[in-house]
MDTraj code that builds the backbone (N, CA, C; nanometers):
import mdtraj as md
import numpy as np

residues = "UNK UNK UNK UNK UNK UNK UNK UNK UNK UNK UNK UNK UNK UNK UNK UNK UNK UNK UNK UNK UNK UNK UNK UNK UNK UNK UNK UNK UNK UNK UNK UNK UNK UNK UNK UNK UNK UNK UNK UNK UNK UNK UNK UNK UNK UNK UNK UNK UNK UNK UNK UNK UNK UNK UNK UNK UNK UNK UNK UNK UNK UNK UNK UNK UNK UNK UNK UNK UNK UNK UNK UNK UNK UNK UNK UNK UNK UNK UNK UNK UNK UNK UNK UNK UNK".split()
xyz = np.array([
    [0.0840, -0.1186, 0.0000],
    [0.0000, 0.0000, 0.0000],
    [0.0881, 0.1244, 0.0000],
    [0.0710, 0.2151, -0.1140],
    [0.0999, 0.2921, -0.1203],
    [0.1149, 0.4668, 0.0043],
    [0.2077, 0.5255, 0.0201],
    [0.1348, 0.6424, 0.1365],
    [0.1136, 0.7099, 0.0619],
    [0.1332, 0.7657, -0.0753],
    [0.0949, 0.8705, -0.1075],
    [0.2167, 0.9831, -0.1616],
    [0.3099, 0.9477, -0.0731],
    [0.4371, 1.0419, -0.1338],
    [0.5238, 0.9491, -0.2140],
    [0.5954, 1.0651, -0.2648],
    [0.6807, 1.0230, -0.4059],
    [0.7847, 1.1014, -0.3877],
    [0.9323, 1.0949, -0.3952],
    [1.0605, 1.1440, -0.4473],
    [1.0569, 1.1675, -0.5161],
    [1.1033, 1.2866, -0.5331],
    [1.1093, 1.3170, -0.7001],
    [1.2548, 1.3889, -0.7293],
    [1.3314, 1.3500, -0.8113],
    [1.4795, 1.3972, -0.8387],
    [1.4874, 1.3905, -0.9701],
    [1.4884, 1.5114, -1.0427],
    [1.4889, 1.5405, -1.1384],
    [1.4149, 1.4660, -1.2314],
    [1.4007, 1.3655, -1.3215],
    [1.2915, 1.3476, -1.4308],
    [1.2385, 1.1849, -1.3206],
    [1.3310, 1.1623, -1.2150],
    [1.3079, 1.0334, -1.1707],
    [1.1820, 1.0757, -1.0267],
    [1.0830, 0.9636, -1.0367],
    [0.9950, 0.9785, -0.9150],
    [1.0018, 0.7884, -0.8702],
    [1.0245, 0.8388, -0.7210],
    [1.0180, 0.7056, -0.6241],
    [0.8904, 0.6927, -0.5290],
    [0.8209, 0.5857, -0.5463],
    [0.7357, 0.5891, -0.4034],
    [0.7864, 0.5566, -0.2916],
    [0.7097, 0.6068, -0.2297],
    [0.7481, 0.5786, -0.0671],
    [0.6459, 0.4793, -0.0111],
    [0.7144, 0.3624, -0.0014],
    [0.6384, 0.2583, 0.0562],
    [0.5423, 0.2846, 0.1850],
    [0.6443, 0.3469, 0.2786],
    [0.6430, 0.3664, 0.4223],
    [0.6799, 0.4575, 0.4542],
    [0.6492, 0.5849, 0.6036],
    [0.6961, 0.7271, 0.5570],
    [0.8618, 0.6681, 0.6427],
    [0.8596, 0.5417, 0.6901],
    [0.9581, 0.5159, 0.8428],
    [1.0547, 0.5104, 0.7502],
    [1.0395, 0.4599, 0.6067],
    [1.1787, 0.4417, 0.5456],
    [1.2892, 0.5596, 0.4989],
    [1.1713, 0.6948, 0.5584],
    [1.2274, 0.8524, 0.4925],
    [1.4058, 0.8377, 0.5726],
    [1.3795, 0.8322, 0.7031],
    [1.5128, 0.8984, 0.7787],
    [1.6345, 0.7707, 0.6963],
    [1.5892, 0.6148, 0.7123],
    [1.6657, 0.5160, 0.6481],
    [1.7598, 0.5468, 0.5375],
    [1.6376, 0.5908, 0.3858],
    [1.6944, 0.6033, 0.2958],
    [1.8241, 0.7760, 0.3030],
    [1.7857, 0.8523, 0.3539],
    [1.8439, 0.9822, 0.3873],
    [1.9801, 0.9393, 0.4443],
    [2.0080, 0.8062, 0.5259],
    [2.1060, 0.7685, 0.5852],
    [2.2045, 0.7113, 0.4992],
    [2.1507, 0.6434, 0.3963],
    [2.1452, 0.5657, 0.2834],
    [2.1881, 0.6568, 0.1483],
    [2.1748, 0.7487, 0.1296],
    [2.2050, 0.8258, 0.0000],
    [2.0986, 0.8827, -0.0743],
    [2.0095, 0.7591, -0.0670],
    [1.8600, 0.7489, -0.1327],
    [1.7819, 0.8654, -0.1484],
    [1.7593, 0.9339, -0.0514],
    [1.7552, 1.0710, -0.0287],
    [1.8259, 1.1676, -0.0671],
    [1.8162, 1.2616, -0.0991],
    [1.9118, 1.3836, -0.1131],
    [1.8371, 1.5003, -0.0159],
    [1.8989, 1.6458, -0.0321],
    [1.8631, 1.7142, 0.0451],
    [1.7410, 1.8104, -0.0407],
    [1.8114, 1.8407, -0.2003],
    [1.7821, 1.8617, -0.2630],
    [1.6178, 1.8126, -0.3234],
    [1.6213, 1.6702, -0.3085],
    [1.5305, 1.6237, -0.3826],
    [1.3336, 1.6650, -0.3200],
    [1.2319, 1.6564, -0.3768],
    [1.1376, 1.6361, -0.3138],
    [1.0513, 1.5653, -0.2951],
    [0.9854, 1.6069, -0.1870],
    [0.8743, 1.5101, -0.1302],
    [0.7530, 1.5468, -0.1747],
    [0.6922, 1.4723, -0.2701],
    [0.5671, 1.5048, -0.3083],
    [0.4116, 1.4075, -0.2866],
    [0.3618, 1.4649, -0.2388],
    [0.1706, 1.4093, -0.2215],
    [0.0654, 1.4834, -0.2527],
    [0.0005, 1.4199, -0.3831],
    [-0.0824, 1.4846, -0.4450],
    [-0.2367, 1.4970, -0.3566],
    [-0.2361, 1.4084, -0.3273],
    [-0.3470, 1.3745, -0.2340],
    [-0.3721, 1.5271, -0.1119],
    [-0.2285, 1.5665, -0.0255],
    [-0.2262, 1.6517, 0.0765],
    [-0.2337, 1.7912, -0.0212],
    [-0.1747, 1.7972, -0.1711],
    [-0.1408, 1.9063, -0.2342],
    [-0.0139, 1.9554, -0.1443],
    [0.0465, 1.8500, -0.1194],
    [0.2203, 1.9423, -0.0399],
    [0.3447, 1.8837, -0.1256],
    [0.4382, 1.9537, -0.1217],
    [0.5376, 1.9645, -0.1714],
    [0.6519, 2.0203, -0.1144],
    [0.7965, 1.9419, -0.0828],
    [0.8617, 1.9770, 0.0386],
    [1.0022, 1.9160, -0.0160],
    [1.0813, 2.0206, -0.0370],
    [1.2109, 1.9411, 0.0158],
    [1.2604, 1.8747, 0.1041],
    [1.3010, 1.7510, 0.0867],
    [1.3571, 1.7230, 0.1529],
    [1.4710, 1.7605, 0.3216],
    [1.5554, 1.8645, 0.2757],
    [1.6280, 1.9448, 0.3844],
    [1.5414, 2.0452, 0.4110],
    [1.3796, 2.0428, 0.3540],
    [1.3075, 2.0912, 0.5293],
    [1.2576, 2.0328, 0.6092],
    [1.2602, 1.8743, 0.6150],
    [1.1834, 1.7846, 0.7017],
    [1.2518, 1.7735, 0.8677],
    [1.2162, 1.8281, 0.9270],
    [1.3105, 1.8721, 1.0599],
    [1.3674, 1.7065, 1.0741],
    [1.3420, 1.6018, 1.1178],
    [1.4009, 1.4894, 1.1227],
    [1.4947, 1.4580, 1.0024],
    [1.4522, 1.4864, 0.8640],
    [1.5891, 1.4560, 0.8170],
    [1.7154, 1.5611, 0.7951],
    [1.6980, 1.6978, 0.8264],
    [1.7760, 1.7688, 0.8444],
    [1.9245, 1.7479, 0.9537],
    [1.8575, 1.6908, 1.0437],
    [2.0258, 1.6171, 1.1456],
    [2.1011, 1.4951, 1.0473],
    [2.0355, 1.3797, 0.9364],
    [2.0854, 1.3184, 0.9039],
    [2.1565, 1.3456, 0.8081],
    [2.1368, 1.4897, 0.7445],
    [2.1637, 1.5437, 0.5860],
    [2.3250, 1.6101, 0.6578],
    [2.3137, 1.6658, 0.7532],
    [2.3981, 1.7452, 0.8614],
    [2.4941, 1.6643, 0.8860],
    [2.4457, 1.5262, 0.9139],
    [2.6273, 1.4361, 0.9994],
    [2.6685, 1.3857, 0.8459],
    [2.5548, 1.3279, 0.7517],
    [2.6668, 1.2590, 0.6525],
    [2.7058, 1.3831, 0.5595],
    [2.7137, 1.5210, 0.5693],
    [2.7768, 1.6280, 0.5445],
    [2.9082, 1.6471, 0.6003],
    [2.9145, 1.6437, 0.7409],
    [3.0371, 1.6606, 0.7784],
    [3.1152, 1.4965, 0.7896],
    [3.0031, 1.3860, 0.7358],
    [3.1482, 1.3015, 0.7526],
    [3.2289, 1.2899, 0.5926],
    [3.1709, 1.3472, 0.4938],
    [3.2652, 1.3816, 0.3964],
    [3.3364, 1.4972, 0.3815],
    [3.3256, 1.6151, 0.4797],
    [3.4160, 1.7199, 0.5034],
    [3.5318, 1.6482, 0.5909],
    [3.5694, 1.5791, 0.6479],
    [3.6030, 1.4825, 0.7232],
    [3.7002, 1.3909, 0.6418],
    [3.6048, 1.3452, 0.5217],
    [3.6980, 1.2498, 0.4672],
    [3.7710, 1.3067, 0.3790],
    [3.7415, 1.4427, 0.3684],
    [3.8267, 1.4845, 0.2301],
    [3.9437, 1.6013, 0.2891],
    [3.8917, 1.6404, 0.4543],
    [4.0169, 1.6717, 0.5047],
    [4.1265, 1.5729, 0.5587],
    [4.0393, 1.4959, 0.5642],
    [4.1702, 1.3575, 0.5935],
    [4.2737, 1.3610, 0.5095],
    [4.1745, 1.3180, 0.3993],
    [4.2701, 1.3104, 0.2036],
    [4.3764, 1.4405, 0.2271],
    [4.3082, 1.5836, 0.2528],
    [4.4258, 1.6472, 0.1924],
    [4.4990, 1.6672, 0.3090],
    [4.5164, 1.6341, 0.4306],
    [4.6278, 1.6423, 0.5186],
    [4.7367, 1.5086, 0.4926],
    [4.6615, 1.4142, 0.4368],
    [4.7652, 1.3064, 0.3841],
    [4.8026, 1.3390, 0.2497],
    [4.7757, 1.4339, 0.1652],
    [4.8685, 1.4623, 0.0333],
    [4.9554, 1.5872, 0.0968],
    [4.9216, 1.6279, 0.1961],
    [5.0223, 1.7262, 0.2621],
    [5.1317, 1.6728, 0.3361],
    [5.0701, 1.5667, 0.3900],
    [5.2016, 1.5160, 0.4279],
    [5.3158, 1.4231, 0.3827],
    [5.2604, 1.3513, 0.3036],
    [5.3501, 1.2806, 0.2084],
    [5.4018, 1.3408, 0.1144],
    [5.3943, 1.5219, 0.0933],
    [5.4324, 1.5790, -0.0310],
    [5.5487, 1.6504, 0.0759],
    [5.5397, 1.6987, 0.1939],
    [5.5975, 1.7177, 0.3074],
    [5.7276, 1.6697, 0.3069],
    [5.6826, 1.5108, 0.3148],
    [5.7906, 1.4245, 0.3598],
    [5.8877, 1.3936, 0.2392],
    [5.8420, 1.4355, 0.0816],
    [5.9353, 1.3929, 0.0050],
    [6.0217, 1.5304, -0.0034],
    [5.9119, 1.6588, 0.0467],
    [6.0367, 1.7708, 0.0452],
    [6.1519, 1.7709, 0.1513],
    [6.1393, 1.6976, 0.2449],
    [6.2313, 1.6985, 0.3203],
    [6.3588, 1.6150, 0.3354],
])
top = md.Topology()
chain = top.add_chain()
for i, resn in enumerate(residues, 1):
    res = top.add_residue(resn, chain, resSeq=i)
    for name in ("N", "CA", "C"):
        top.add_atom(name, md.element.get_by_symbol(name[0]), res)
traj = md.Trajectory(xyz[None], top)
C-alpha cells in the first residue's frame, strides 16, 4: 500500500512505501537534500532538507565527507611534506 508520497529527483519519481523508510533512505544516499517530497493527495510539496528529522541526518553525513576529504588532503600534505624533506 501505497502512502501517497513520491521522491522526485529530477525526471526520476520514487514511491514511498512507508513514511519510516524517509530517515533510512536519507542515511542511505537514497535521499538527497535537494530532492522532493511530493503528495498529491495533501497538495504538499517539500524538500527534503526541510523535514526537521531529516535535516540532522543530511547534517552528519555532510560533515562526515568534510572529514573524509580533510583527511585526504592532510595526507597529500604530508607525504608531499615528507618527500620535500
Amino acid at each position: 500500500m501505497s502512502t501517497g508520497w513520491v521522491v522526485c529527483r529530477k525526471w526520476q519519481q520514487i514511491d514511498v512505501p512507508n513514511i519510516d523508510v524517509l530517515p533510512r533512505w536519507a542515511e542511505r544516499g537514497r535521499i538527497r537534500p535537494d530532492d522532493y517530497l511530493v503528495n498529491s493527495a495533501l497538495e504538499t510539496c517539500l524538500q527534503a532538507k526541510e523535514i526537521p528529522d531529516l535535516q540532522a541526518i543530511f547534517r552528519k553525513a555532510r560533515m562526515r565527507r568534510l572529514e573524509m576529504v580533510i583527511s585526504r588532503c592532510v595526507g597529500i600534505v604530508v607525504r608531499a611534506w615528507a618527500k620535500a624533506s
